[in-house]
LOTORTI-938727 format. One line per 10 residues: number of its first residue (from 1); their letters; for each residue x, y, z of C-alpha. Coordinates in pm, 1 decimal. Each point is the difference from the previous one (the first is absolute). Layout:
BEGIN
NUM) a) X:Y:Z | ...
# end
This chain:
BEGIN
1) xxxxxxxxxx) -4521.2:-2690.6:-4665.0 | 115.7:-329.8:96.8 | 201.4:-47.2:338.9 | 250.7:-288.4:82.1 | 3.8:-117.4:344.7 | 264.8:-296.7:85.4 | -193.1:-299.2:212.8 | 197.6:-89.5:311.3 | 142.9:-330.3:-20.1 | 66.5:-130.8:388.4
11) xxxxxxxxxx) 155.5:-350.3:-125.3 | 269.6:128.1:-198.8 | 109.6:264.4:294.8 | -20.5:-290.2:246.8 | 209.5:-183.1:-234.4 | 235.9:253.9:-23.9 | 11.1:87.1:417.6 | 66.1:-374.7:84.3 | 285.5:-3.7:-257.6 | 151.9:279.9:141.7
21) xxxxxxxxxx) -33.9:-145.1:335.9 | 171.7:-279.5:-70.7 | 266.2:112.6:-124.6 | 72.2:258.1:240.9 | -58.2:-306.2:231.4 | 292.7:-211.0:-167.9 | 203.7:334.4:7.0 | -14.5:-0.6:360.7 | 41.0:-386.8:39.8 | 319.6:85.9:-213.7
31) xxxxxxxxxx) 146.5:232.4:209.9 | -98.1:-147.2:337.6 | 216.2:-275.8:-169.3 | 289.0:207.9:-104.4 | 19.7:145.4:377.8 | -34.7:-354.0:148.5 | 305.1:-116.7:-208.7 | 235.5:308.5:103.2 | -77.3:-51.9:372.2 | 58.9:-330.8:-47.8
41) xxxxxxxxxx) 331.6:85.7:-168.9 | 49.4:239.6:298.0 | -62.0:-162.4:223.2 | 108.4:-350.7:-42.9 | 193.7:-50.1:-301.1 | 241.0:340.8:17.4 | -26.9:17.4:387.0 | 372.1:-35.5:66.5 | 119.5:209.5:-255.5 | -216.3:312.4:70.0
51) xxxxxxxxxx) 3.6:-92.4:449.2 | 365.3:34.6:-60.0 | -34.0:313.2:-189.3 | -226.8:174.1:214.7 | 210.5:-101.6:297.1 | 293.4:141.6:-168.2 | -201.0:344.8:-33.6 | -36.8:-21.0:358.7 | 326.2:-152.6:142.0 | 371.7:97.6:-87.3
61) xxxxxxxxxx) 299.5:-229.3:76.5 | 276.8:246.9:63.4 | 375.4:-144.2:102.0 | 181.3:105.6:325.5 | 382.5:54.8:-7.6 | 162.6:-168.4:206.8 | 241.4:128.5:259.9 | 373.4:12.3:-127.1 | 296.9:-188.0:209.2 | 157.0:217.6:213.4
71) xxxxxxxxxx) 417.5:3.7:-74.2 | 244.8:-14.3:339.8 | 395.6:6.3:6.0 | 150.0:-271.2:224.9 | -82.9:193.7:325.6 | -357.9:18.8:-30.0 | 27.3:372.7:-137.3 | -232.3:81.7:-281.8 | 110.7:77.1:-362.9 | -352.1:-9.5:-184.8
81) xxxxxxxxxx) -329.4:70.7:144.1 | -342.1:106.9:-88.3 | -155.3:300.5:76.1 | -355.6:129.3:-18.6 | -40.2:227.7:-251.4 | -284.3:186.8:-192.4 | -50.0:-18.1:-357.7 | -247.8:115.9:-256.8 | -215.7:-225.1:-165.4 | -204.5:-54.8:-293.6
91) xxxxxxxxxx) -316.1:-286.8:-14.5 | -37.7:42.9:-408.3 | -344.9:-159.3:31.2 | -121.6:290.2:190.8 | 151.9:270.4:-241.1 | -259.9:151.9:-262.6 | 292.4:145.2:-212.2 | 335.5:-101.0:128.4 | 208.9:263.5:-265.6 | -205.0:282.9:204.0
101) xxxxxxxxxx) 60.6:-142.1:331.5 | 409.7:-1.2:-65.8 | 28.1:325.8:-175.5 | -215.3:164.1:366.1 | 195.3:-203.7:218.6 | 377.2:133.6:-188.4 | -179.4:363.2:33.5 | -84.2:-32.2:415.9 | 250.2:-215.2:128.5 | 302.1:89.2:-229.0
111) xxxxxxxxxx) 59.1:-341.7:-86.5 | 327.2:-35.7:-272.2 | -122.0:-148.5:-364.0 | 265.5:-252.0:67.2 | -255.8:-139.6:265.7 | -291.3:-14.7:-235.9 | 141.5:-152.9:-245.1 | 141.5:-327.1:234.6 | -391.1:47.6:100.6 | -138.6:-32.2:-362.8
121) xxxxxxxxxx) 250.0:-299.0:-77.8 | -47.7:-206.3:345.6 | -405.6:15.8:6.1 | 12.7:-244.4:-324.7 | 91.7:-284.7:218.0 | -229.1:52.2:298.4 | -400.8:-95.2:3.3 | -220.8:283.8:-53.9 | -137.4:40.8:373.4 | 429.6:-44.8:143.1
131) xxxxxxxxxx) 106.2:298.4:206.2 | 302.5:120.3:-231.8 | 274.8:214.0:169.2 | 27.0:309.1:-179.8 | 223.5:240.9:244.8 | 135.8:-193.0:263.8 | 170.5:140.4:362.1 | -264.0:350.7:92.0 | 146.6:201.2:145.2 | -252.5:160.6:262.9
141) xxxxxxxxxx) -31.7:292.7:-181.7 | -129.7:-196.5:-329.3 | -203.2:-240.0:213.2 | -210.3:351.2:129.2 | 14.0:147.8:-342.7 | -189.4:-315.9:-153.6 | -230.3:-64.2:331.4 | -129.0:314.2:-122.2 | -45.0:-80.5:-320.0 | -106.9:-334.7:80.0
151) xxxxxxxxxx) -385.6:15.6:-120.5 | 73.3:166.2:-388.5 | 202.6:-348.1:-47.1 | -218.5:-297.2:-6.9 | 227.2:-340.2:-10.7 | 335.3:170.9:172.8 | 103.2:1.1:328.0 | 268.3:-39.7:209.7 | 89.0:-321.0:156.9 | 208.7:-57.8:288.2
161) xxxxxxxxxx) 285.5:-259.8:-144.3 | 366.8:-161.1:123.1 | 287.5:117.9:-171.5 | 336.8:-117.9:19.9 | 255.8:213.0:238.9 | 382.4:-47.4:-0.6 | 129.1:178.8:314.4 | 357.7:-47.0:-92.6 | -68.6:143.9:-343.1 | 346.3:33.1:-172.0
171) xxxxxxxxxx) 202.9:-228.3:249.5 | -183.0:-320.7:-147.2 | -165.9:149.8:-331.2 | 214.9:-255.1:-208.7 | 31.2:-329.4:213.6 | -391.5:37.4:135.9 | -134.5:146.5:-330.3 | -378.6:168.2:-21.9 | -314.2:-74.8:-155.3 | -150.8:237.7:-238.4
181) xxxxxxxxxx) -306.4:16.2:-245.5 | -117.5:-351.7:-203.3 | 173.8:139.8:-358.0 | -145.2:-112.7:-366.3 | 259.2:-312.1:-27.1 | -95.5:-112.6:329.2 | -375.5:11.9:-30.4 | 52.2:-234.4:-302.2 | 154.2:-239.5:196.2 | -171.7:-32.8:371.3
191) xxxxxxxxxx) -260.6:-172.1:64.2 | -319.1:190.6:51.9 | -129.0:-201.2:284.5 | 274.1:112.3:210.5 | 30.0:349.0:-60.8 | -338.3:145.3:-86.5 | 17.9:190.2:310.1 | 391.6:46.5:17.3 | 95.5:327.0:-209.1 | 407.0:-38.4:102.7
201) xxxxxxxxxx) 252.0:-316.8:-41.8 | 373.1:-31.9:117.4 | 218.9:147.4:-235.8 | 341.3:-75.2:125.7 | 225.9:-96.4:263.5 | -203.9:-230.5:233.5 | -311.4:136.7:-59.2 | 20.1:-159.1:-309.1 | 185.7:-266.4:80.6 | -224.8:-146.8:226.3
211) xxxxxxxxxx) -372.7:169.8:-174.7 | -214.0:-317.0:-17.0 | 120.3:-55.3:416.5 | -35.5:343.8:128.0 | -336.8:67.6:-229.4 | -229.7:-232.7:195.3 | -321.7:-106.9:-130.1 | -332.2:213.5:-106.4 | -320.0:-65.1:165.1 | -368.2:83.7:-142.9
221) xxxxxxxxxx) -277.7:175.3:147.6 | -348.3:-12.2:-128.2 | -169.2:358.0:3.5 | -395.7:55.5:-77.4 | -63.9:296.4:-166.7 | -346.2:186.7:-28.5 | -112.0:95.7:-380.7 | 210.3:270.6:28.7 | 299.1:-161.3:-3.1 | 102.8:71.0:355.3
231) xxxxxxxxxx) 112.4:-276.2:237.2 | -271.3:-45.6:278.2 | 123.0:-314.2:192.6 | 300.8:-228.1:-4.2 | -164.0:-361.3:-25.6 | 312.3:-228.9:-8.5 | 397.5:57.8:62.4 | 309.4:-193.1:-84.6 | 269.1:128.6:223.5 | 332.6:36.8:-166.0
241) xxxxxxxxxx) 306.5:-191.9:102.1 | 278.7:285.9:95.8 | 349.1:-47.5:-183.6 | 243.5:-137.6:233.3 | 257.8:174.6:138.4 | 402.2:-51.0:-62.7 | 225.5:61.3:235.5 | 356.3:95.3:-171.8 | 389.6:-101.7:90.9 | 25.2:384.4:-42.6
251) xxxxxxxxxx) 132.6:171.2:272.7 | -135.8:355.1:-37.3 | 257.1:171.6:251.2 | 266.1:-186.7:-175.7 | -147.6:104.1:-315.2 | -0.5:370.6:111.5 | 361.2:2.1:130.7 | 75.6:-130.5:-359.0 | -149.6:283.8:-184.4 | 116.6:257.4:202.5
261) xxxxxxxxxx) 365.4:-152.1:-44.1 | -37.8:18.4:-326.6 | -54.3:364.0:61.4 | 48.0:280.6:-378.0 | 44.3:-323.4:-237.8 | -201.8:-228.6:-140.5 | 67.0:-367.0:-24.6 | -124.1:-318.4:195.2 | 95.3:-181.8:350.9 | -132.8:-385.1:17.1
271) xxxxxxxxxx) 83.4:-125.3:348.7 | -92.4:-390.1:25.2 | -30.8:-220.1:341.0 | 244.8:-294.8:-44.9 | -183.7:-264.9:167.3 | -327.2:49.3:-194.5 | 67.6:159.5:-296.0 | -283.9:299.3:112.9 | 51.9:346.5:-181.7 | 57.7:195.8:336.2
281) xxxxxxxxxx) 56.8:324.9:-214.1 | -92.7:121.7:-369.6 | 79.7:355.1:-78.3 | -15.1:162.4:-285.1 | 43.9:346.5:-86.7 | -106.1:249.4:-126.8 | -358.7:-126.5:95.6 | -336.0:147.0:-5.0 | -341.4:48.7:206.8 | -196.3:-293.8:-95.1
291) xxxxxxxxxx) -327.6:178.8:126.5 | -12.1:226.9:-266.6 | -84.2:-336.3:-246.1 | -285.3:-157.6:219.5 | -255.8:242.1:-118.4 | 191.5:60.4:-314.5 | 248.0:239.4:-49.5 | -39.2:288.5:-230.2 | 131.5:16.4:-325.9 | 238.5:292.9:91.3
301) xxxxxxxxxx) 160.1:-199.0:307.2 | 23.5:-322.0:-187.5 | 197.9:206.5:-261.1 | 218.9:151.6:257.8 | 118.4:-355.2:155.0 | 3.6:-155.2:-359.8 | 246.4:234.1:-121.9 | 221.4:77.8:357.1 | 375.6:-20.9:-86.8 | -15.0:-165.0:306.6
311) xxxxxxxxxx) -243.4:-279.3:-124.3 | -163.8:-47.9:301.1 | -271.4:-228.7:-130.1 | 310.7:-247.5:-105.1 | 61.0:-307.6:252.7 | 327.4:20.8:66.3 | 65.7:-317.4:166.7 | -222.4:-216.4:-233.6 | 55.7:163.4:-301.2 | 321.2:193.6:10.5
321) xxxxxxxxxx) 257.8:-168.4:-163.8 | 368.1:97.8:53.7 | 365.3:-92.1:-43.3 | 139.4:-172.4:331.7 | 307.2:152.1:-3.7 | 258.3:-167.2:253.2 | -273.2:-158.8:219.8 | 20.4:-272.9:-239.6 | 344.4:-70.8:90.2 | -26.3:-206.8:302.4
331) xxxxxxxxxx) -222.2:-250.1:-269.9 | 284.8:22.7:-243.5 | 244.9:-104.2:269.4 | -148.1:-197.5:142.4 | -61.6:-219.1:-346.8 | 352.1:46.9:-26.2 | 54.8:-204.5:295.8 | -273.3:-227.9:-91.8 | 124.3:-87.2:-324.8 | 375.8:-31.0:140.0
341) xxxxxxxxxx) 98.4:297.1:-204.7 | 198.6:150.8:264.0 | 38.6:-12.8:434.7 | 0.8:282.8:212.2 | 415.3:-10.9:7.5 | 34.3:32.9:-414.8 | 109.8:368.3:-1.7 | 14.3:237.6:-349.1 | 175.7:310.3:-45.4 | -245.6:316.5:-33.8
351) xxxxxxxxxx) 136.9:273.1:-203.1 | -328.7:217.8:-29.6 | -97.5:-182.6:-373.4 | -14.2:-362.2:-138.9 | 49.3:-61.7:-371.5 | -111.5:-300.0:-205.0 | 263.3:-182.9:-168.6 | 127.9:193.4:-333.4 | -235.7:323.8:91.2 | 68.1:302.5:73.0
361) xxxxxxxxxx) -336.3:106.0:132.4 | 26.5:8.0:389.3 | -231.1:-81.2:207.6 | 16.2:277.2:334.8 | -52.5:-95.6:377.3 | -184.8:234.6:174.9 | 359.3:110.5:163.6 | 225.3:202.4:-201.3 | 328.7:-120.1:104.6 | -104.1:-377.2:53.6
371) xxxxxxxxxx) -39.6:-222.6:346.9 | 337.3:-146.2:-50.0 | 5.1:-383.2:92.6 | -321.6:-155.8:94.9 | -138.5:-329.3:124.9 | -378.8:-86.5:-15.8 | -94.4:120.9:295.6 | 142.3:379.6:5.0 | -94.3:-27.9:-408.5 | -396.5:-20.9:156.8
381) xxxxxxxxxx) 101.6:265.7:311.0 | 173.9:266.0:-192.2 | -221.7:-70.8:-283.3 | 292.9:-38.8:-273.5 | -121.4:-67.3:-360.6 | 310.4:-108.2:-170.7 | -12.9:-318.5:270.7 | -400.5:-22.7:-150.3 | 101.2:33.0:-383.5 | 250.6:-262.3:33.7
391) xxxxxxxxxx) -201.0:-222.1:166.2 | -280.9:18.4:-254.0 | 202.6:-95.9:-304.3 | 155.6:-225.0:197.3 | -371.6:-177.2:98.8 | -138.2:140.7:-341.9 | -335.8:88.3:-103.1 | -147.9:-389.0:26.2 | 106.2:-84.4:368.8 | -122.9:367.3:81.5
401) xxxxxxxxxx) -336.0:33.2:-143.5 | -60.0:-336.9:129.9 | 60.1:61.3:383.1 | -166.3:329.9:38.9 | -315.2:-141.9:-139.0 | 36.0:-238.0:277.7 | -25.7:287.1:239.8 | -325.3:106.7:-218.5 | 161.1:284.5:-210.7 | -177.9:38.5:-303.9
411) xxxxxxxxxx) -312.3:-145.6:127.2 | -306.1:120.5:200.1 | 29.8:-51.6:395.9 | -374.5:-130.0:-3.1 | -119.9:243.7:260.4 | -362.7:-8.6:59.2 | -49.5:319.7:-201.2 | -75.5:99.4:-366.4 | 240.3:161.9:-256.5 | 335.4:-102.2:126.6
421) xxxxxxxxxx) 274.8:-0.5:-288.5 | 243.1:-285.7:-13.1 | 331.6:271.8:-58.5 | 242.1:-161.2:-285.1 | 247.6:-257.9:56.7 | 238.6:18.5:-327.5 | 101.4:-353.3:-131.6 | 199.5:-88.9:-348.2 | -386.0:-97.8:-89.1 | -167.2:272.9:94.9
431) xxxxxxxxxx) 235.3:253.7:-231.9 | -48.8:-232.7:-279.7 | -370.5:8.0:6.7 | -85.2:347.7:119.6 | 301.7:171.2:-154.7 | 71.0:-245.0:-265.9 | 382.4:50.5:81.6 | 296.0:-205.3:127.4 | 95.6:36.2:394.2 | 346.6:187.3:32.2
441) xxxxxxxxxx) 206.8:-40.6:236.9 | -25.5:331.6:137.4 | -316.8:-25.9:65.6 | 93.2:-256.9:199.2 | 208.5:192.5:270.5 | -253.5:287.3:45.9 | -259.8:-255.5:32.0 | 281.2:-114.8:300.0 | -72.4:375.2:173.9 | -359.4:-8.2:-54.6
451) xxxxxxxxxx) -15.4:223.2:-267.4 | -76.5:-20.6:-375.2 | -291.2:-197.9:-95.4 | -82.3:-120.6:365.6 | -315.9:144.2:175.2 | -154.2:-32.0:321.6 | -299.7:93.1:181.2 | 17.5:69.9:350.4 | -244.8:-277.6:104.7 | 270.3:-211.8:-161.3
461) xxxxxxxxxx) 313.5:112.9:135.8 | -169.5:-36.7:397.4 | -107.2:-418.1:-150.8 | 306.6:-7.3:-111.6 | 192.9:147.9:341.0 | -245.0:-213.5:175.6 | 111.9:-305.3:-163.4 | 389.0:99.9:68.7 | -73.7:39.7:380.8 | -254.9:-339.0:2.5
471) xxxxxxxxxx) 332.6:-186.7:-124.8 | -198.8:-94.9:-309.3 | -320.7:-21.2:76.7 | -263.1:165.8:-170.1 | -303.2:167.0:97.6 | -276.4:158.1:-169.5 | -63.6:346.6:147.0 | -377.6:51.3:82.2 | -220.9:262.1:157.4 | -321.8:-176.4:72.3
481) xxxxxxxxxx) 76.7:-141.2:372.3 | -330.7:-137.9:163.4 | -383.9:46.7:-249.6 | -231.8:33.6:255.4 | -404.0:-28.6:-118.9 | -322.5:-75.3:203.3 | 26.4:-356.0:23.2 | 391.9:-33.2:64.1 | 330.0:72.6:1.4 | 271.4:-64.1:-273.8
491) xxxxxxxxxx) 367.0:-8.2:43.3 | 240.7:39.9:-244.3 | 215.9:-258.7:-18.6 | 305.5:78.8:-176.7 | 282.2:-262.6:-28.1 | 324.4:44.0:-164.8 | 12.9:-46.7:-333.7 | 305.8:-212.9:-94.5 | 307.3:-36.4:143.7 | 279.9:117.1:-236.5
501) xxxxxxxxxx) 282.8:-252.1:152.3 | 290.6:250.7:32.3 | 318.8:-138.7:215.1 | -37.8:191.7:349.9 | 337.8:50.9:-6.6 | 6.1:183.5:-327.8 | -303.5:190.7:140.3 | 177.6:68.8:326.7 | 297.0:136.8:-207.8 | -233.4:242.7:-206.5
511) xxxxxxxxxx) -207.6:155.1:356.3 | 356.2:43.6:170.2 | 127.1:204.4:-281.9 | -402.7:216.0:-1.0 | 134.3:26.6:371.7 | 279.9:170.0:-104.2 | -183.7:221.8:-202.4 | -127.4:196.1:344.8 | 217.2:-96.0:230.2 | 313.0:-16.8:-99.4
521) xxxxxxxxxx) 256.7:364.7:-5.5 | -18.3:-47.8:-378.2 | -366.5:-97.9:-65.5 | -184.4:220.5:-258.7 | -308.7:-43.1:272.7 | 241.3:106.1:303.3 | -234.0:321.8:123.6 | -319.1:-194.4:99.6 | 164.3:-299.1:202.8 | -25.7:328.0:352.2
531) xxxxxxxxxx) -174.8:-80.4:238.5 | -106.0:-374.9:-46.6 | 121.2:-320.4:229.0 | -61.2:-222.8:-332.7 | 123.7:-81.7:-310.2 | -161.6:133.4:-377.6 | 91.8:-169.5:-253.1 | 4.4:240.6:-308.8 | 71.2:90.5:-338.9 | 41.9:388.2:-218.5
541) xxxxxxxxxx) -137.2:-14.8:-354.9 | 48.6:287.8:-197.0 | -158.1:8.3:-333.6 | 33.5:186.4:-268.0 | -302.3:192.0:-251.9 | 237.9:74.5:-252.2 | 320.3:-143.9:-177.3 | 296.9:208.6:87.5 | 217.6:-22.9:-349.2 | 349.2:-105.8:43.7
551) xxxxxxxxxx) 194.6:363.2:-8.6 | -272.9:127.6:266.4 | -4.7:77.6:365.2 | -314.5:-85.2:217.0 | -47.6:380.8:160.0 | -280.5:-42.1:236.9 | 7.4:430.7:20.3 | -39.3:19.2:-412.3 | -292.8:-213.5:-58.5 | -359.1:17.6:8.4
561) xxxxxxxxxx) -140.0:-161.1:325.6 | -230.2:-166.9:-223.1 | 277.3:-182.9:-183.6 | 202.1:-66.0:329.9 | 48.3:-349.8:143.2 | -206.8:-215.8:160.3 | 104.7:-88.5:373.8 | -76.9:-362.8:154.0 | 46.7:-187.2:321.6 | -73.4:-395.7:40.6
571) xxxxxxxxxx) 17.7:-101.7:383.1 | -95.8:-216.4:256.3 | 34.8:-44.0:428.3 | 91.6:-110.2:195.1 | 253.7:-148.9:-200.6 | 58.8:-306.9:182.0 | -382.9:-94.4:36.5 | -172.2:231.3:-207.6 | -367.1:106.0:26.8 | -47.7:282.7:-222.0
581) xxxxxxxxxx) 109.3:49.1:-365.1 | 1.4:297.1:-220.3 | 67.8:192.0:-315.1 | 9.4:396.2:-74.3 | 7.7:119.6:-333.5 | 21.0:427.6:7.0 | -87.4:119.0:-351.5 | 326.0:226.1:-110.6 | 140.9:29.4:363.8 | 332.8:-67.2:-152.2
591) xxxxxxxxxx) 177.5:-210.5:310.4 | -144.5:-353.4:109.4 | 233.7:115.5:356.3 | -111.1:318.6:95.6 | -397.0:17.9:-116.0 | -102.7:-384.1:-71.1 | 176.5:-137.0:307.2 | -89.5:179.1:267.6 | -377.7:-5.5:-67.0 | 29.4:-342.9:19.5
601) xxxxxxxxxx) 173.7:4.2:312.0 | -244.6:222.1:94.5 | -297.5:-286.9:-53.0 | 212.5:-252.1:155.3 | 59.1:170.0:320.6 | -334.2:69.0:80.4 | -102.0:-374.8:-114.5 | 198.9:-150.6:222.2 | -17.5:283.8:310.1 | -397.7:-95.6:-51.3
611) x) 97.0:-381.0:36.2
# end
């Protein structure tokens, strides 16, 4: 048998080693190559990018709120303040699973679903590793009950923050106004640079007024973190600049003697210094606490204010709009006198009614059985109404339109606050475009008794009574006195607005007759001129909610107090060189004498016993 046996061939397997060495050799060469080329890229061409990125990993630029302006009345007293406070917070970069996190947190601490769901919808706008509020103002009980807790919730803890206080809580709710929580709308609108680290913003009243001065400025701090995510060392700070403070014309005593005056009804008192045109007192009630908003105010307590018959959310003195009654009729006479339409000596007979020319419809004074014959000045004293309607159609609705708005009826005051209403000032124009009607002549002489289409707000009626006692001259009521930040001081400086040019003996005519009004026997004011060595000048407004038709008696016993009449006072003292000015409007307390008058008597006295 014959056996096959290969012969070894050594130059074909050295052939076929060296090949294989070589090309394992250019392998390598290749990826030596390939690595030289990323650290290359590494290291020089992407070195910014990826430095900044690792630094990044390793340092986080968080923002510091700054401090927010502290609020004062005109004595130095404090109406806003901060407060440390401790709230619960949430780093998101440092939860795992944030849904799990909430739902535990509800379960331990009781927190309302109201509060995690503002949570959910504020953490969109902050950065990933921001501290988010999610329960603010512990109580010490909660602070224990999540201390406890503390280490089964990675990324929450509680922070020790300032929250806004307001001592006087109801007394200056309206005037001072609160912040509460950054809403949807507003986070649309600010700019993120400022409030990254701000969670509340002024909301009304001078709080919002004067947000971008009381805010102040954030500052940044740079934090390095280790890999876990935890900050290890602050590296760099940017202070931030406080808000400045504001100190107010308010006078906060003034303001309290005001509200108690006021005492079971609602309504508004606006007391004004007549030599600067400061707001020395700005009630309105029914108010509110303001500190239930700063954390935000639960759904249920919102609801409750929101739908108060009271309204005490509603800024009466800003806002409220109402008819003047017969405090508008020292303006009316006094544009009588102006335009020559009649002298303090032209009498009129007062039978109780006036009728138009070929009318039966009569038009009622407030007194039954008439004032009998009346001049100008016991017309404005005894408050008659025929003297008012005859005047009016005797002016007409031209001439009177035209010299109220002089007095700034009709128009916003311009106080250094937000949401005022400019009231209505009726004009032949105005019906013809809003009411696409003729003006009658009717309308005419209730406009004459401040009634009909005319309304006010009280803010307006104390320019206005300002502008009376400054013989013409107008001032802007303010609040904002003296801004005060780190670098200086600002003062307001508030100058009158325009002088009206009134004849001073036409004005002097008008103030004699508001004398009259509390000090003489027959004055509808006559019960608060006791116990005062000066002079008020005054005048009763009674205005009415309803229209009484013409075979109807006003019975203050039969109707609803809701549907009673309004009761006003317009004053100012001391008469002959007056300092203080002020209106009182009393929602439904029926007589401008007994309930309107004597709280602002009440205001004036302890003005000028203060003085």
């Amino acid at each position: 048998m014959h056996r096959y046996q290969g012969i070894k061939d050594s130059f074909v397997e050295n052939h076929i080693f060296l090949s294989r060495t070589v090309i394992l050799f250019i392998l390598m060469l290749l990826l030596i190559a390939v690595l030289i080329a990323r650290l290359i890229y590494l290291q020089v061409v992407g070195h910014s990018q990826y430095h900044g990125m690792a630094t990044n990993n390793r340092i986080k630029v968080t923002s510091v709120p700054p401090t927010r302006g502290i609020i004062y009345d005109k004595h130095g007293r404090i109406l806003a303040e901060n407060l440390p406070s401790y709230s619960l917070e949430i780093i998101p970069d440092q939860v795992v699973d944030m849904d799990d996190t909430l739902q535990r947190l509800q379960s331990a601490l009781a927190i309302p679903e109201e509060k995690i769901e503002a949570f959910k919808k504020h953490r969109n706008r902050y950065k990933h590793f921001d501290s988010i509020p999610l329960l603010m103002q512990l109580s010490q009980l909660e602070v224990a009950k999540f201390a406890v807790l503390r280490h089964t919730f990675p990324g929450v803890d509680i922070q020790a923050r300032l929250i806004r206080h307001y001592p006087y809580a109801e007394l200056t709710a309206h005037v001072v106004g609160y912040v509460g929580r950054i809403n949807e709308q507003e986070l649309k609108v600010l700019p993120e640079s400022e409030y990254r680290s701000i969670h509340t913003i002024g909301k009304v009243g001078v709080e919002l007024a004067y947000e971008d001065i009381l805010r102040g400025h954030a500052g940044y701090s740079e934090i390095e973190t280790n890999a876990l995510g935890k900050p290890i060392n602050e590296l760099g700070k940017i202070k931030p600049t406080p808000g400045a403070d504001i100190y107010l014309t308010l006078d906060v005593d003034l303001q309290k003697v005001a509200y108690d005056a006021l005492a079971e009804y609602n309504g508004a008192v606006v007391a004004i210094d007549l030599q600067t045109g400061g707001v020395l007192v700005q009630v309105s009630k029914a108010s509110f606490d303001p500190n239930s908003f700063v954390s935000g105010i639960s759904y249920a307590d919102y609801k409750a204010l929101n739908t108060s018959k009271n309204k005490p959310l509603f800024d009466r003195v800003l806002r409220g709009q109402y008819p003047p009654g017969s405090t508008l009729k020292p303006f009316i006479g006094l544009a009588g006198l102006e335009y020559n339409v009649t002298n303090m000596h032209q009498t009129l007979f007062c039978p109780g009614y006036y009728k138009l020319p070929n009318q039966s419809h009569k038009y009622r004074d407030w007194k039954k059985w008439g004032h009998g014959r009346v001049n100008l000045d016991i017309a404005i004293t005894q408050s008659c109404d025929v003297y008012f309607y005859d005047m009016s159609l005797a002016l007409g609705i031209d001439k009177l339109s035209t010299f109220l708005h002089k007095f700034g009826f009709g128009q916003q005051t311009g106080i250094d606050l937000k949401g005022e209403k400019a009231g209505l000032l009726p004009s032949r124009e105005w019906k013809r475009i809003h009411r696409e009607q003729a003006w009658f002549p009717g309308e005419t002489l209730i406009t004459g008794i401040g009634q009909g289409f005319t309304q006010v707000t009280p803010i307006q009626l104390a320019q206005a009574t300002a502008t009376l006692a400054n013989q013409g001259k107008i001032l802007t009521p303010y609040l904002a006195e003296r801004i005060i930040d780190n670098e200086r001081e600002i003062v307001a400086k508030h100058t009158v607005q325009q002088d009206i040019g009134l004849k001073p003996a036409n004005v002097k005519d008008i103030i004699n007759a508001m004398v009259h009004v509390v000090h003489s026997p027959r004055g509808t004011a006559k019960r608060i001129a006791n116990d005062i060595d000066y002079q008020i000048a005054g005048k009763t407004g009674t205005a009415q909610v309803y229209t009484i038709k013409q075979d109807e008696e006003y019975d203050e016993e039969e109707i609803a107090f809701n549907m009673r009449d309004h009761a006003l006072f317009i004053a100012f003292a001391p008469a002959d060189n007056p300092k203080i000015a002020v209106a009182v409007i009393a929602e439904h307390g029926s007589h401008g004498s007994s309930i309107a008058a004597p709280i602002a008597a009440t205001v004036i006295k302890q003005y000028l016993a203060d003085k």
